[in-house]
C-alpha positions in Angstrom: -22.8 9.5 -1.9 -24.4 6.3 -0.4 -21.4 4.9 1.5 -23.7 2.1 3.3 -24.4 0.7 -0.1 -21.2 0.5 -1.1 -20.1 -1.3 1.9 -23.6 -4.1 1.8 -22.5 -4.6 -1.5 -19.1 -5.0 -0.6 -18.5 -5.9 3.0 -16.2 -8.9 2.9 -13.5 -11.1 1.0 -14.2 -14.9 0.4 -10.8 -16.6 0.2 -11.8 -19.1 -3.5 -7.8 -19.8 -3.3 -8.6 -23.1 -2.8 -4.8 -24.4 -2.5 -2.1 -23.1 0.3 -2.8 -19.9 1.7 -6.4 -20.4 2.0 -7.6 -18.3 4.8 -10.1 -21.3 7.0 -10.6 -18.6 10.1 -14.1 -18.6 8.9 -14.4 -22.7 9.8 -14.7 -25.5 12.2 -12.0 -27.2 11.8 -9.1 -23.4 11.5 -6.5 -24.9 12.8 -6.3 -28.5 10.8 -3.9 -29.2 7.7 -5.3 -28.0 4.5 -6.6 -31.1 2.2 -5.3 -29.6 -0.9 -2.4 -30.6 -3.1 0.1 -28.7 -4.2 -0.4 -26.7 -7.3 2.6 -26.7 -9.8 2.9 -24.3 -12.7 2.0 -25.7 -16.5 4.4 -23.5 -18.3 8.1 -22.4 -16.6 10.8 -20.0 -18.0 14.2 -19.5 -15.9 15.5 -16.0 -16.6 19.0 -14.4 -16.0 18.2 -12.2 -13.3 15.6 -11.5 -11.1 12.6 -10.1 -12.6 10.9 -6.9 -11.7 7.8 -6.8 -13.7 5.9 -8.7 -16.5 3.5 -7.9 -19.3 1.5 -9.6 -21.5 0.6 -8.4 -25.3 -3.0 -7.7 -25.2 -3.0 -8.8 -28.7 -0.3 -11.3 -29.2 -1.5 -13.3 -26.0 1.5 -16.0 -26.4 4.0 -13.3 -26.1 4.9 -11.8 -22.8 7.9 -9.0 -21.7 10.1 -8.9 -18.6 12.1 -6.4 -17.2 14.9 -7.6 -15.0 17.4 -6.5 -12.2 20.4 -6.7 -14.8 18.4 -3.7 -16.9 17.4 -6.5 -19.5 13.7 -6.2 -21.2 13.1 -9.9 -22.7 10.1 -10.8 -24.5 9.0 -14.6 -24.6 6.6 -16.6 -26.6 4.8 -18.8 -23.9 3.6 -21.6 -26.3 7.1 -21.7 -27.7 10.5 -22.8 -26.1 11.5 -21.5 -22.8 14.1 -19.1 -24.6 14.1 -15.2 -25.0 12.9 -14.4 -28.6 14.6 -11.5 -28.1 16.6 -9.4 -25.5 17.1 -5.5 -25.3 19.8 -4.5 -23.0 20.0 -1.0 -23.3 19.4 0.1 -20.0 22.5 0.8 -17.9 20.9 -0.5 -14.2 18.4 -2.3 -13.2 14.7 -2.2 -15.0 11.9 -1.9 -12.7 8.8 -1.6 -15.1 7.5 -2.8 -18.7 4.2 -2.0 -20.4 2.7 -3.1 -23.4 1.1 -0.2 -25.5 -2.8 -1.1 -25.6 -3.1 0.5 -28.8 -0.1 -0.4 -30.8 1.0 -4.4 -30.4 4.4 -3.8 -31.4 5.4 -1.1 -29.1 6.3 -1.7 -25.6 7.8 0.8 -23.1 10.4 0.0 -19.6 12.0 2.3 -16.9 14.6 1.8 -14.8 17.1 3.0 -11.8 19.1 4.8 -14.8 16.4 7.7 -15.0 15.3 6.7 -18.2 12.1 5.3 -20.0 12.5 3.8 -23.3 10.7 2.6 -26.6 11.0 -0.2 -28.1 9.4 -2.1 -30.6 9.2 -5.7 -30.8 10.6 -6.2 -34.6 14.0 -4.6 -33.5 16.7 -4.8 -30.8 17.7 -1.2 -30.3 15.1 1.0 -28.7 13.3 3.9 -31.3 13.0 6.3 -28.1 14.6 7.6 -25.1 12.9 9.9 -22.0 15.2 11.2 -19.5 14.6 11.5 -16.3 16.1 13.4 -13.3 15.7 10.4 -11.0 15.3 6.6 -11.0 11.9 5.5 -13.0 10.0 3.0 -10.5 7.4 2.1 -13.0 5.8 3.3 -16.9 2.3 2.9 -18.0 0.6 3.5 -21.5 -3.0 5.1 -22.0 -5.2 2.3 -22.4 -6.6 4.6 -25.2 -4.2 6.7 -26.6 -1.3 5.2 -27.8 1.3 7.9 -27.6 0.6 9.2 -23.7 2.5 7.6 -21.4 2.9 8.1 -17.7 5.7 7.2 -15.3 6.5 7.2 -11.5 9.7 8.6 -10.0 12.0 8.6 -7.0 11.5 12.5 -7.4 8.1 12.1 -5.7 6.0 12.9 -8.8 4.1 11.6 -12.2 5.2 12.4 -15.5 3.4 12.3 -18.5 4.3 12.2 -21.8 3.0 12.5 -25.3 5.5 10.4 -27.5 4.8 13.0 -30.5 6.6 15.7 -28.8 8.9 13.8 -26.2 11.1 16.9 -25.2 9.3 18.0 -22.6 6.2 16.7 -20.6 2.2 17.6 -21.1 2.3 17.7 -17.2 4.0 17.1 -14.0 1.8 15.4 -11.2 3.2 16.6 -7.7 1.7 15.6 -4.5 3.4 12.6 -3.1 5.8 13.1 0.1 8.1 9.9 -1.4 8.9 7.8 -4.6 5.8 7.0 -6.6 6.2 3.3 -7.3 3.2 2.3 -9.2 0.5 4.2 -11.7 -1.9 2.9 -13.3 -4.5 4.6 -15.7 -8.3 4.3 -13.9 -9.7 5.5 -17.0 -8.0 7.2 -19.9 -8.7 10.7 -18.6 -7.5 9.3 -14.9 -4.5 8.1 -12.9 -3.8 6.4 -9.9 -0.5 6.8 -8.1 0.8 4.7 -5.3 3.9 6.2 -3.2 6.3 4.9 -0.5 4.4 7.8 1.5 1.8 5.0 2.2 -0.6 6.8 0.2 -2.6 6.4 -3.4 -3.8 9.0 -5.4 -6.7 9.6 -7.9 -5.1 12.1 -10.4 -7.1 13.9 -13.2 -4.9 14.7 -16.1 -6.8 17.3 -17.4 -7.2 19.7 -14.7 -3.3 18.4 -13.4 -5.4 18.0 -10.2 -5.5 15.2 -7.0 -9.0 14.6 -6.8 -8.5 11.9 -3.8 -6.1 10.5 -1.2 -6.4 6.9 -0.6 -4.9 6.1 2.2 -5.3 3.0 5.3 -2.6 0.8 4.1 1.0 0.7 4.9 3.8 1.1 2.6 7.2 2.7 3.1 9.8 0.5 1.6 8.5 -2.2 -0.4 6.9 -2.4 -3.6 3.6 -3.6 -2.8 1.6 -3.6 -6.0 -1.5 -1.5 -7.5 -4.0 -2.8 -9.8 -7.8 -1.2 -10.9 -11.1 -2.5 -11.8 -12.7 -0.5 -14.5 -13.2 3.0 -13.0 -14.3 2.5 -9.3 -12.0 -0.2 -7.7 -8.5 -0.2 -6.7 -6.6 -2.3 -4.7 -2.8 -2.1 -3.1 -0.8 -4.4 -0.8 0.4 -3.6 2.3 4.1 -3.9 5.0 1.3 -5.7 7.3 0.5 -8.4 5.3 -2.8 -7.0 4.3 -4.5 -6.7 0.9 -6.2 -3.3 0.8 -9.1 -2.3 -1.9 -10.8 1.1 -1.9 -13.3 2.4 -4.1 -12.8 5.8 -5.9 -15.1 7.8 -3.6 -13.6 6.5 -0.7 -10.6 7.7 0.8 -10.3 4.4 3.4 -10.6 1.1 2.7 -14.0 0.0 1.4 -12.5 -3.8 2.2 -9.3 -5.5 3.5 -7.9 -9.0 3.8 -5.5 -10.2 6.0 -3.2 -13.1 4.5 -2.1 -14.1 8.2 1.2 -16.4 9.0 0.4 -19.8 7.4 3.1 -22.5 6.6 3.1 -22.3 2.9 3.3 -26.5 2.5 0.5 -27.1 4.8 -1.6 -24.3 4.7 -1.9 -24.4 8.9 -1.7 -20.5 10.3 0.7 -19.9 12.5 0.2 -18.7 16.3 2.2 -15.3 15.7 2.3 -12.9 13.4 5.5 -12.4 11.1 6.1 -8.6 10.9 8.4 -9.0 7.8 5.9 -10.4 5.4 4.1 -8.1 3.2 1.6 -8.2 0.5 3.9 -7.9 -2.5 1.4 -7.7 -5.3 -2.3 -8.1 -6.5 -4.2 -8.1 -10.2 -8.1 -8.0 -10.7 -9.2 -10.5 -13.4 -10.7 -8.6 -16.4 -14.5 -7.4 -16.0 -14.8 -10.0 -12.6 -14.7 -9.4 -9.0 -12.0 -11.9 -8.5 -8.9 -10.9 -7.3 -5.4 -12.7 -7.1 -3.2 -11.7 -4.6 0.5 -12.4 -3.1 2.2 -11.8 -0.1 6.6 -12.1 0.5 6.3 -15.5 2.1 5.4 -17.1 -1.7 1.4 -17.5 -1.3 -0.9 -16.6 -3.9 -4.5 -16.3 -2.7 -7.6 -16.1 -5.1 -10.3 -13.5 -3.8 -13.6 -12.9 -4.7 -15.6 -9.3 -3.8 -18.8 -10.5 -2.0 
């Protein structure tokens, strides 16, 4: 494996936030207000409770689900009214994780703290399916491919996966982490990537049951920190040292990183110290780009491009 190529191809981070939270360490004038304006959002909804996790329909694109600290998955219609079109409260503590199902547009899946994953569709308010758990669910992920595999993280350390045809018992257990797994996400249809409060990632294949890799560079032991993929080579995570992290699958360190630094989040200017409380606290590549958007605790949102 050519790891020099992999790092000229990909040897930096240019900050294309262009708004607070740019990173200017790179120019003459670091230390001088940024000459941005604020950037205000065009659409706003106001929920209940703090949210947890959002997803969009991939093929409704107006209509996006929330899962919320009360336990509460709501769906919205973006274009519409900022009201719930409809609210599904089964849960019985608070909801960590909802996923639409890539294949199906009506189905949509949520775990919680109360050790269960559930089914629901988006034509009815009761859920058509219930997975128990032993512990609390951190987070829930369909196959990008097949509609009725699911995966799910637990507070039990492992991955669970699912087929939806025979629910009773699992196709495999995925053991390996030291702590809770807080994130998966599917890097192809045949592969998963797990992120744990162990301060570790790993690259799972789901037909041998086997870790192929341990990603690991990053810090994470108490905070979810987000995990998001980029076809089937890139991954990136957050970090507890306000750092974004992005490794590629052959790679067990980081390939890249990028430091958000202290910055007042009005002006822009970075501060002289470091804050050891803030924390990247999630991160999303943009479909079939190598732009990036990133956030860290202290509310800034940074757009990244893989130069």
């Amino acid at each position: 494996f050519d790891y020099a190529n992999v790092i000229e191809q990909a040897d930096t981070w240019s900050d294309n936030s262009g708004g607070i939270g740019g990173d200017t360490s790179n120019s003459s004038d670091a230390g001088a207000p940024m000459a941005t304006a604020l950037q205000y959002p065009t659409v706003e909804f106001t929920n209940r409770s703090k949210i947890s996790c959002l997803s969009f329909n991939p093929y409704i694109k107006s209509q996006l689900a929330c899962s919320d600290y009360d336990g509460t998955v709501s769906l919205w219609d973006v274009s519409a009214s900022g009201t719930p079109t409809l609210n599904l409260g089964e849960h019985e503590k608070r909801a960590w994780s909802v996923d639409f199902s890539h294949v199906d547009p009506m189905r949509l899946c949520s775990g919680s703290d109360d050790g269960k994953v559930k089914i629901w569709t988006t034509n009815r308010r009761s859920s058509v399916m219930t997975i128990e758990g032993k512990a609390n669910v951190c987070c829930v992920r369909f196959n990008p491919l097949h509609g009725n595999i699911l995966v799910f993280g637990s507070a039990d350390h492992n991955v669970h996966c699912f087929d939806l045809r025979s629910p009773k018992q699992p196709l495999c257990v995925l053991r390996g982490h030291r702590k809770a797994v807080s994130y998966t996400r599917f890097l192809s249809p045949d592969e998963i990537i797990s992120a744990s409060t162990d301060s570790s990632l790993k690259l799972w294949n789901m037909r041998t049951q086997e870790c192929v890799r341990t990603f690991s560079g990053h810090t994470n032991e108490k905070n979810f920190v987000g995990l998001t993929t980029l076809g089937s080579e890139w991954i990136a995570c957050g970090s507890e040292n306000n750092t974004m992290y992005s490794y590629y699958r052959n790679l067990s360190h980081p390939a890249v990183t990028h430091k958000f630094g202290n910055c007042n989040p009005v002006t822009g200017v970075e501060q002289p110290e470091d804050d050891p409380s803030l924390f990247v606290s999630a991160v999303c590549w943009k479909s079939k780009t190598n732009t990036l958007l990133s956030a860290n605790s202290q509310g800034i949102i940074k757009v990244l491009e893989l130069v």
